[in-house]
VOMIZA-885257 format. One line per 2 residues: number of its first residue (from 1); their letters; for each residue x, y, z of C-alpha. Coordinates in nm, 4 decimals. Example, Ala and Ser with C-alpha at 12.3 -4.5 7.8 and 13.67 -1.06 7.14 Angstrom:
2
1	AS	1.2300,-0.4500,0.7800; 1.3670,-0.1060,0.7140
//
This chain:
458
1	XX	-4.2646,-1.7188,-3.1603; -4.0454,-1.4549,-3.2372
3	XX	-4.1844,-1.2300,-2.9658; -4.0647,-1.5389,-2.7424
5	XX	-3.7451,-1.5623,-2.9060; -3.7120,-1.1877,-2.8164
7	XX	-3.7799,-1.2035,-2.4572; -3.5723,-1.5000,-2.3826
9	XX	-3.2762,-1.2983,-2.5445; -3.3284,-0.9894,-2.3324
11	XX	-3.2978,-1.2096,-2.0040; -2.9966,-1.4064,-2.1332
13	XX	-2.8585,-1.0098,-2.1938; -3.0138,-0.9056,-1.8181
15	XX	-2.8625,-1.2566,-1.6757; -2.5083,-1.1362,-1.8117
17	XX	-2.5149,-0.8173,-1.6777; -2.4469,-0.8986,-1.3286
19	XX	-2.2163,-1.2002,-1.4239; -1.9862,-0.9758,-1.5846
21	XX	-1.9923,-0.7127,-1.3469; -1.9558,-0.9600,-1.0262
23	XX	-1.6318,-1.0650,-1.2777; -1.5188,-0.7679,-1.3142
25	XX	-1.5577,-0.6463,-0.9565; -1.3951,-1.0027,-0.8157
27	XX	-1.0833,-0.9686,-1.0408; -0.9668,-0.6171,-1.0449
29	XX	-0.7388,-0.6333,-0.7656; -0.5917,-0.9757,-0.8539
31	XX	-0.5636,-0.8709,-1.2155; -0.3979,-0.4843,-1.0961
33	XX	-0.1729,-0.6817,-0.8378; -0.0823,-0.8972,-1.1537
35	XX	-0.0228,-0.6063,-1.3840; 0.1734,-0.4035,-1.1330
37	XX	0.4366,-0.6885,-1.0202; 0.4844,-0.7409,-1.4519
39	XX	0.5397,-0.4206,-1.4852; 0.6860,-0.3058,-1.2080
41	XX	0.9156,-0.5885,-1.0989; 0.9530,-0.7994,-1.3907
43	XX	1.0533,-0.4371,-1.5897; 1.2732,-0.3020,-1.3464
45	XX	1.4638,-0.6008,-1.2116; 1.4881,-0.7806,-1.5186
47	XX	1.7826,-0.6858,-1.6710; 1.9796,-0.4600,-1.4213
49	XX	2.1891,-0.1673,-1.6599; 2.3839,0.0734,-1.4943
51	XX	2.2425,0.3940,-1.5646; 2.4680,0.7336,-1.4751
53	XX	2.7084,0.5719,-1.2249; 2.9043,0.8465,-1.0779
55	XX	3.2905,0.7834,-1.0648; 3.5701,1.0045,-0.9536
57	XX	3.8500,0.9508,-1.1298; 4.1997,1.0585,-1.0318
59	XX	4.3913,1.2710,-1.2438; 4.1981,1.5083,-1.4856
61	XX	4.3792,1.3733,-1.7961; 4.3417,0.9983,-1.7247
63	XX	4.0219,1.0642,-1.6302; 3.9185,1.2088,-1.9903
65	XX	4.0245,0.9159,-2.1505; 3.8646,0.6386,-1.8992
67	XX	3.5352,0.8489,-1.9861; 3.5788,0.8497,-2.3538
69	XX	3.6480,0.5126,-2.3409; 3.3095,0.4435,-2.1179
71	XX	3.1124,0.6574,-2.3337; 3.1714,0.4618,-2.6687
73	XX	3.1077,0.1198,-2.5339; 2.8400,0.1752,-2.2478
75	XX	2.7008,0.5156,-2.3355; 2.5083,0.6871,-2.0513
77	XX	2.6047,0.3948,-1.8095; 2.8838,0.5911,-1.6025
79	XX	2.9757,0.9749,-1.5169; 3.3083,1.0480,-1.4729
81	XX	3.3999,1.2971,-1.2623; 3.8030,1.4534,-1.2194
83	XX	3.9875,1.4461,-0.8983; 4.2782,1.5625,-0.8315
85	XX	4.4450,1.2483,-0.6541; 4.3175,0.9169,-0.5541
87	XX	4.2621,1.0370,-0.2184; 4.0741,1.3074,-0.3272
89	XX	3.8736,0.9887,-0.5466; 3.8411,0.7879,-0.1862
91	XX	3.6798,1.0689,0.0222; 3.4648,1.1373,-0.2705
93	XX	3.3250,0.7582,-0.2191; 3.3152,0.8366,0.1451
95	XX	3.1095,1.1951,0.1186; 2.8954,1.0171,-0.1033
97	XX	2.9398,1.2517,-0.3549; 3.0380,0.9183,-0.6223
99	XX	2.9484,0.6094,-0.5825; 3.2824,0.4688,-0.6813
101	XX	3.6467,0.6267,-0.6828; 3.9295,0.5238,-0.9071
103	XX	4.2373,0.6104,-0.8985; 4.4478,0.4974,-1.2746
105	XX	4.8192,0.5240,-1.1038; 4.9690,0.2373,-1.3589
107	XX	5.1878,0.0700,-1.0459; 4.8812,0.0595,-0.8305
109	XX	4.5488,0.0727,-0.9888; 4.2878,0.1258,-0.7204
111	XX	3.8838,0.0992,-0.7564; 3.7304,0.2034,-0.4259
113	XX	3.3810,0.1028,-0.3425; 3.1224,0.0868,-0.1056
115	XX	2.9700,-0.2433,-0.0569; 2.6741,-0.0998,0.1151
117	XX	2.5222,0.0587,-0.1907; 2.4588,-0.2233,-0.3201
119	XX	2.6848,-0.6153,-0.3789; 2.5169,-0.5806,-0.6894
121	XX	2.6703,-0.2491,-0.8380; 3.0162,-0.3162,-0.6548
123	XX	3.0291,-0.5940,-0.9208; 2.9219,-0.4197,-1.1679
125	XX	3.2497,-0.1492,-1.1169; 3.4377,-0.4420,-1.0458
127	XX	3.3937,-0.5671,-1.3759; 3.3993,-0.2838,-1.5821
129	XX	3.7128,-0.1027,-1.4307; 3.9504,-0.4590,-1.3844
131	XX	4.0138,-0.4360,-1.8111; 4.0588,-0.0243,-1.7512
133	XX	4.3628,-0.1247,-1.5249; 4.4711,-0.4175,-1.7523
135	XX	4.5525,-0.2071,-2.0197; 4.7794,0.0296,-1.7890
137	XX	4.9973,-0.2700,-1.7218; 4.8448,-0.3704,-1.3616
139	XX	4.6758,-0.5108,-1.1627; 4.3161,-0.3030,-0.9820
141	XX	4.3139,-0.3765,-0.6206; 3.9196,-0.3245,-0.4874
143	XX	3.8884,-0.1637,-0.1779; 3.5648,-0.1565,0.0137
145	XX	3.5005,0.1603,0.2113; 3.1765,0.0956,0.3589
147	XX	3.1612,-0.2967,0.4563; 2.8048,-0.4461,0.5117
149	XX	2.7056,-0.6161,0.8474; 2.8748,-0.9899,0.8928
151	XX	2.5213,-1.0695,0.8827; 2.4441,-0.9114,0.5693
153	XX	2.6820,-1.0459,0.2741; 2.5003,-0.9405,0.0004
155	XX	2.4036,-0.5813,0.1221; 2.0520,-0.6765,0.0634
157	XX	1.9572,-0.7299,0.4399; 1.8363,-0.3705,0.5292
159	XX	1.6112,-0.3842,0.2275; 1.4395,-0.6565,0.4058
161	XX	1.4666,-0.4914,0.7217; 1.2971,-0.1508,0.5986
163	XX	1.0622,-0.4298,0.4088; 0.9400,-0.4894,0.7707
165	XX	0.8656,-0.1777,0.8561; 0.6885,-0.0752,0.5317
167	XX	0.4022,-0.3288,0.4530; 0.2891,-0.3680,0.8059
169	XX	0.2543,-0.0285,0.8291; -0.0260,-0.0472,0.5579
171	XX	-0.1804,-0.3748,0.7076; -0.2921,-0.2070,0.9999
173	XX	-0.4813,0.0768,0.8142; -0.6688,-0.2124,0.6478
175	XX	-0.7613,-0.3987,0.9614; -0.8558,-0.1163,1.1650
177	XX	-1.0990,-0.0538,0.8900; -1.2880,-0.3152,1.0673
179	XX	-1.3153,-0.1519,1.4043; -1.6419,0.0253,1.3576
181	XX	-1.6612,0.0970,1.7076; -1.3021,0.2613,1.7523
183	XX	-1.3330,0.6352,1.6951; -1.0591,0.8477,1.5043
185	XX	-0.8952,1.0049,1.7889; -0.7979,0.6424,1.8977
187	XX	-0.7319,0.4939,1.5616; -0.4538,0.7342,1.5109
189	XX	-0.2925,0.7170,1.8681; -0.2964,0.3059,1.8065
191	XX	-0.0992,0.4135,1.4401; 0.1930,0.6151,1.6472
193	XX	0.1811,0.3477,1.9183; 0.2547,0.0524,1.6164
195	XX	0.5188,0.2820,1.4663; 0.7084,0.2970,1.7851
197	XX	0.6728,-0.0571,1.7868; 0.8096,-0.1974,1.4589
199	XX	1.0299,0.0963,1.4766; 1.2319,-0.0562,1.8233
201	XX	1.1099,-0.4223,1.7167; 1.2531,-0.4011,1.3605
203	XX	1.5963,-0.2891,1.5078; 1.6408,-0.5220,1.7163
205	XX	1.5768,-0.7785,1.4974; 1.7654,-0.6503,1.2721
207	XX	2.0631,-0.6247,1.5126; 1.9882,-0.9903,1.6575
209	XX	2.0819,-1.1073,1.2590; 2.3741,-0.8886,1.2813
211	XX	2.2126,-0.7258,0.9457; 2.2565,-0.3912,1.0347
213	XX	2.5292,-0.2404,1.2813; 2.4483,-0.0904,1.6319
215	XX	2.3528,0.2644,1.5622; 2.0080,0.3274,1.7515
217	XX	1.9522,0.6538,1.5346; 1.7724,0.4335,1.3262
219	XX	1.5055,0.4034,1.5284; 1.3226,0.7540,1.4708
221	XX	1.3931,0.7223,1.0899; 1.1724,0.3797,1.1242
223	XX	0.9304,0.5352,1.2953; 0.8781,0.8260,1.0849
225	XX	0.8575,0.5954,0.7965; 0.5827,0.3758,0.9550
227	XX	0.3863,0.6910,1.0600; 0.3918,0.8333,0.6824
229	XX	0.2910,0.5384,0.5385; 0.0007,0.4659,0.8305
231	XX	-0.0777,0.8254,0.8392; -0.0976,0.8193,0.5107
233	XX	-0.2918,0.5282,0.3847; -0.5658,0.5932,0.6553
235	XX	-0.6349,0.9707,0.5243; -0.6323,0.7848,0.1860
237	XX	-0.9471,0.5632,0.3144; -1.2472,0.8154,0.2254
239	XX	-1.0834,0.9502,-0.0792; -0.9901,0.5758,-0.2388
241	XX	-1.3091,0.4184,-0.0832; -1.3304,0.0387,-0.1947
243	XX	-1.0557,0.0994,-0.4246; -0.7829,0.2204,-0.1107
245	XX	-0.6401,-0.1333,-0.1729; -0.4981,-0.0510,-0.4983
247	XX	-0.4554,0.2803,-0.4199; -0.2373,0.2365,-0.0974
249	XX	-0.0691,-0.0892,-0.1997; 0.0040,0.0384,-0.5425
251	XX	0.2125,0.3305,-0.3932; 0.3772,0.2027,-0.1513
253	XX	0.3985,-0.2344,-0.2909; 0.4519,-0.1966,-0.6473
255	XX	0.6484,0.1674,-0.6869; 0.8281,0.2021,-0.3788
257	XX	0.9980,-0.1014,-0.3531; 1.1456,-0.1281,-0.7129
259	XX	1.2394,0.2593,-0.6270; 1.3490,0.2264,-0.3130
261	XX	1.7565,0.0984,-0.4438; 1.7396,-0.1842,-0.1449
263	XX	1.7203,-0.4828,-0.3650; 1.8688,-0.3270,-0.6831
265	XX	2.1134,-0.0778,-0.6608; 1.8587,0.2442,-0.8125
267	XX	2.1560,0.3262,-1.0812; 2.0559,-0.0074,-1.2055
269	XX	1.6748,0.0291,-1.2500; 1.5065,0.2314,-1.5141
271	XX	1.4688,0.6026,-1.5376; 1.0906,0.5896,-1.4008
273	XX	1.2078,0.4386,-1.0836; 1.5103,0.6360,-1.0914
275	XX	1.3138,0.9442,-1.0976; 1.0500,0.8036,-0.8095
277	XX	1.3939,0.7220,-0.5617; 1.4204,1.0665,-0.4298
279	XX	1.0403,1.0637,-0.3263; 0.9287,0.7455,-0.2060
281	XX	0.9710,0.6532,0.1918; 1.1164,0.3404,0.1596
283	XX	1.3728,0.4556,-0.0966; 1.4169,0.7929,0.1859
285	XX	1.4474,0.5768,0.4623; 1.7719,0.3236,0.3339
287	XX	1.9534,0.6623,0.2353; 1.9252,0.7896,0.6076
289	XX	2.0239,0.4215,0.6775; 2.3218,0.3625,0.4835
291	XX	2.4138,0.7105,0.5723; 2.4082,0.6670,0.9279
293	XX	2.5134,0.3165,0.9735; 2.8371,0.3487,0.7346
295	XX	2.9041,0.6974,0.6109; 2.9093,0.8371,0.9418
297	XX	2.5843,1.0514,0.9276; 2.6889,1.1942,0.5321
299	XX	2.3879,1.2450,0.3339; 2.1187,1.1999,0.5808
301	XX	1.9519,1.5466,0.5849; 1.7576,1.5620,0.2525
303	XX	1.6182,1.1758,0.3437; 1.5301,1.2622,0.6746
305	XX	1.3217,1.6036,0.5668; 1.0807,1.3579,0.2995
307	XX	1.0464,1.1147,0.5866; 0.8667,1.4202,0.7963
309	XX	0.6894,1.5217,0.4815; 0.5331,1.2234,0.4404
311	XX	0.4079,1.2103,0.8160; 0.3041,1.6241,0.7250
313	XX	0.1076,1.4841,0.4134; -0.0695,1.1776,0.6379
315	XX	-0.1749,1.4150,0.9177; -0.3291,1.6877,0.6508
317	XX	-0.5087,1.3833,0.4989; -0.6668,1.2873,0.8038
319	XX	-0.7339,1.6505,0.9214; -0.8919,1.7649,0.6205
321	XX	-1.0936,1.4794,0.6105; -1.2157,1.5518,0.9784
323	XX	-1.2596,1.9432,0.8902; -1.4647,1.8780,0.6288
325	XX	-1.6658,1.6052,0.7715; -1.7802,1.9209,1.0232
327	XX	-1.8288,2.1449,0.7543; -2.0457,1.9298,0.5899
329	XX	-2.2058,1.7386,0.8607; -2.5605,1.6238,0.7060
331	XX	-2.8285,1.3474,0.9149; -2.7612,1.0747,0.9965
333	XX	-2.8583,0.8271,0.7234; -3.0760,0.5072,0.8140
335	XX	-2.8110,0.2750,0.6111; -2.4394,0.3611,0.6874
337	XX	-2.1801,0.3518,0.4472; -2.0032,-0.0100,0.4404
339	XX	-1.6705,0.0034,0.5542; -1.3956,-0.0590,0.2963
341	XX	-1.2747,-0.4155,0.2379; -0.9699,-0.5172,0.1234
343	XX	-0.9819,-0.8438,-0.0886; -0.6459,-0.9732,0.0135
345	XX	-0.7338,-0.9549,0.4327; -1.0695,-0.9635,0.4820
347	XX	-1.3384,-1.2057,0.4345; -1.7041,-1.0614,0.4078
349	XX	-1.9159,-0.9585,0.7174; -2.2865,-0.8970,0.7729
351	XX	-2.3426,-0.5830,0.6521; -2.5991,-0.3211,0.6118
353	XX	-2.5753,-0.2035,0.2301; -2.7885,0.0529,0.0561
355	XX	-3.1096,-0.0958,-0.0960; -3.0710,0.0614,-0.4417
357	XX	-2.7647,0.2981,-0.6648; -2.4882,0.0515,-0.5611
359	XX	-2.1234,0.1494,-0.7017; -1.8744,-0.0862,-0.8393
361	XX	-1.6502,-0.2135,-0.5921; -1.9117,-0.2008,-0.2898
363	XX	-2.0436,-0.5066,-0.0995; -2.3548,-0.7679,-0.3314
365	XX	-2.6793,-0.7623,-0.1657; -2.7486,-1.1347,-0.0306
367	XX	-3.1063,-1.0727,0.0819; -3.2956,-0.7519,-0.0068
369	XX	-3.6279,-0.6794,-0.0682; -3.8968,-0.4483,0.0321
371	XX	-4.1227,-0.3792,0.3746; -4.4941,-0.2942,0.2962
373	XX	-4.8115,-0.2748,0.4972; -5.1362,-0.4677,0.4015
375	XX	-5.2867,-0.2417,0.1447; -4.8996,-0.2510,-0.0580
377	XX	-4.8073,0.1026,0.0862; -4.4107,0.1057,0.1810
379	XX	-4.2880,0.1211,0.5569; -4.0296,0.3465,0.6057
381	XX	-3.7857,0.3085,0.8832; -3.9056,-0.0931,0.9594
383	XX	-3.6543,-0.2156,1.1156; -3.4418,-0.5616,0.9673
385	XX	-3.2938,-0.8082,1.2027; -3.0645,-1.0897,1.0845
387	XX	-3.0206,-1.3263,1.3269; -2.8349,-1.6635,1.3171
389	XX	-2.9400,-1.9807,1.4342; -2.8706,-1.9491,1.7917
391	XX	-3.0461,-1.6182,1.7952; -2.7351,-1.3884,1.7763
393	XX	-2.7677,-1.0631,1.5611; -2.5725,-1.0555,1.2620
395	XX	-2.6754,-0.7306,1.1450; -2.9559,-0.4264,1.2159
397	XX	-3.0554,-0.2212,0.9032; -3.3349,0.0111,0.8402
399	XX	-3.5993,0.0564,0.5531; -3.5402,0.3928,0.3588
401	XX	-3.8016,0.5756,0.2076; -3.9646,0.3462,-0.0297
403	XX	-3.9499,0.0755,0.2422; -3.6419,-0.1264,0.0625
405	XX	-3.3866,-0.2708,0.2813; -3.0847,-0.4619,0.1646
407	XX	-2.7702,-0.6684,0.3581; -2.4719,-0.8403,0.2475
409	XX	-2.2364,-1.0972,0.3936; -2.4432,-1.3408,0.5443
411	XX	-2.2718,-1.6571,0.6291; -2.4102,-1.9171,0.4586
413	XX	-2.6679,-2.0998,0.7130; -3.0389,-2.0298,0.8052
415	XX	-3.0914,-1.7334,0.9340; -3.3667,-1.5498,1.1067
417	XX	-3.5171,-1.2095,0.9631; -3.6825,-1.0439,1.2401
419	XX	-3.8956,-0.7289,1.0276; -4.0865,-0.4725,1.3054
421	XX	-4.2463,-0.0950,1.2908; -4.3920,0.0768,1.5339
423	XX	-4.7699,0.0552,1.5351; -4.7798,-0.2699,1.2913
425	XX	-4.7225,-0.6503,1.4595; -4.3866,-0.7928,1.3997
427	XX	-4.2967,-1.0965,1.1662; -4.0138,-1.3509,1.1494
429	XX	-3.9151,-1.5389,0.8573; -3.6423,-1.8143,0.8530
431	XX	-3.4406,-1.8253,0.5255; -3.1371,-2.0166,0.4561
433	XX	-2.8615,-1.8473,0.2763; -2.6421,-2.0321,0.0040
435	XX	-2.3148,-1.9011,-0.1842; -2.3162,-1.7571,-0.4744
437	XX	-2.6966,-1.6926,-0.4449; -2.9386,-1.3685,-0.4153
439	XX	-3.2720,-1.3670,-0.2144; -3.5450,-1.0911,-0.2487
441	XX	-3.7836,-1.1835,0.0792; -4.0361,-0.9092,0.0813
443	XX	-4.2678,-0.8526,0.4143; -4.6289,-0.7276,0.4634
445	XX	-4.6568,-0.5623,0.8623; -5.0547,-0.5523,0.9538
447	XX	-5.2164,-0.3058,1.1825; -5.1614,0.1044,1.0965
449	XX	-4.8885,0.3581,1.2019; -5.0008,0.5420,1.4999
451	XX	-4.9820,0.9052,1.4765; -4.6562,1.0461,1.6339
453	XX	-4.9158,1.2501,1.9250; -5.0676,0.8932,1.9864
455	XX	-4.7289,0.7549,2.0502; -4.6097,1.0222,2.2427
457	XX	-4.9025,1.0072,2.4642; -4.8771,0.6620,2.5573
//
């Protein structure tokens, strides 16, 4: 009995195994996507705190006080920085070189502004300076320097816009992984050709909604942040494997658009975000924007150069991928390596999987099982046709060494397997395939390999 009691326990422990690791390998992207929006969104949108706010202040000895002042009740929240006049405090807004200009004169009070960084933070200075000015005896008077679009009130629009161009860009990577018969060379001219695309399509879109003004410079920026981001997630494929999904949605989903200062002003976001800004291609690309559509071209250089260098790093991706694929250039292998899936896009397809050493992450085995001639010795290189029921192949996969063969993604119907060698008499088995369910279907070929001179002579 307790021999019995034993050996049920092992196979309730040997039943669990692949429960838990079917689990684990179902939920991982659901339960990353999950973690990254809580901590990435929910952290950095949250509660919005201004965080080093440059300010030029008029008047070096009004502008010590006004910082003293800022410094005891919102310490690190703004940096002051001394003018000489309030004009001096306006082009500073306009050169980009502050992000909001006061000048303290006590008859005229003036906070100047630029609505296109951000509704969000212009209300944020708003509030914070209109007390300042009380306590001089007047009354602050908020200019706007850089008014947003009519069709853009809240200054948010071009984030959306830029949105556009961003997550497509990493769609297409994902479905081309499907287009097994597509070589590299023509992959990456379809990538530049979809660039151009949402690059012109975007704008004028964009300029239909009357979110953005008419400045067509835009157009190469878009483009060279669709490249990057294509470029990039497709040299990422062979590196990331079945976990590119996370990977390439990770860095350019969950860090570059809290970083990127289009929904939430990045003065307002935390210091890990803060720090990312400068880096990220979505962040890169609404700093050439803004600078180009209302700061009359300030400020674009250093966004424009990370734009290219993010197209640089795609292209050495996919080269050194290529390069070393020659250097290391082994034979072909009778089961090919299952193309990547991503969870979110793509349902499961008939596929030709490794019999045996499968990695987390790669496609289940729905039928496998072994090929073996009548006195039990294996058949390597038997070939394994899935057919449906109107005699369509599904899938083609060959026996390795020890005669195993395995396939995933069978639809779930009957299906044909059609099991041949050369020298042995073919067989055909009909088995029908239900979710959630493994088959092993194992085949015995009669009749003897011929040797190779035998076959070459007939």
């Amino acid at each position: 009995m307790d021999h019995m009691a034993d050996g049920v326990e092992t196979e309730t422990n040997e039943s669990k195994q692949p429960l838990t690791r079917t689990l684990a390998e179902t939920l991982w992207f659901p339960v990353f996507f999950f973690t990254g929006f809580l901590v990435c969104y929910l952290l950095a949108f949250h509660q919005p705190t201004p965080h080093h706010v440059k300010v030029a202040v008029a008047d070096p000895a009004a502008a010590a006080r006004i910082d003293a002042a800022l410094g005891q009740a919102s310490p690190g929240a703004f940096d002051v920085l001394p003018v000489a006049s309030g004009d001096a405090a306006r082009q500073a807004v306009l050169d980009r070189d502050a992000t909001a200009g006061f000048s303290a004169d006590p008859a005229h009070p003036t906070l100047y502004v630029a609505k296109a960084d951000g509704y969000m933070l212009e209300s944020i200075l708003t509030q914070t300076f209109t007390p300042i000015a009380a306590r001089s005896g007047g009354t602050m008077a908020v200019v706007d320097l850089a008014p947003t679009a009519s069709g853009d009130p809240m200054g948010t629009g071009m984030f959306y816009l830029v949105l556009a161009w961003n997550i497509p860009s990493y769609i297409v990577v994902m479905m081309l992984l499907r287009a097994v018969t597509m070589s590299r060379r023509t992959k990456l001219w379809l990538l530049v050709g979809w660039a151009a695309f949402l690059s012109v399509a975007g704008y004028l879109g964009g300029l239909a909604m009357h979110v953005i003004p008419n400045h067509p410079a835009v157009i190469p920026l878009a483009f060279l942040l669709s490249l990057g981001i294509s470029l990039t997630s497709f040299g990422f494929v062979p590196i990331a494997k079945q976990y590119f999904p996370g990977v390439a949605m990770g860095l350019f989903v969950l860090l570059s658009m809290p970083s990127s200062g289009g929904a939430v002003p990045v003065q307002l976001v935390p210091g890990f975000f803060r720090a990312l800004h400068p880096f990220m291609p979505m962040g890169n690309l609404i700093e050439a924007a803004r600078g180009i559509f209302y700061f009359n071209g300030v400020g674009v250089l250093r966004p424009i150069l990370m734009l290219c260098a993010w197209v640089l790093v795609g292209v050495a991706l996919v080269a050194g991928h290529a390069l070393w694929q020659k250097r290391k250039a082994a034979p072909e292998q009778a089961v090919a390596e299952p193309p990547v899936e991503d969870p979110v896009f793509e349902m499961p397809q008939p596929t030709a999987v490794p019999a045996r050493h499968r990695h987390f992450g790669e496609p289940v085995p729905v039928v496998s099982g072994a090929v073996r001639g009548s006195e039990g010795e294996p058949v390597p290189g038997a070939v394994v046709t899935v057919m449906d029921g109107r005699g369509q192949q599904l899938v083609r996969t060959v026996a390795d060494e020890s005669g195993s063969y395995a396939v995933a993604g069978l639809p779930d119907q009957f299906v044909d397997l059609v099991v041949s060698a050369p020298g042995r008499h073919s067989t055909v088995r009909r088995i029908l395939v239900r979710e959630g369910e493994t088959r092993r279907e194992d085949f015995e070929l009669s009749g003897r390999r011929q040797p190779v001179s035998a076959v070459a002579g007939a």
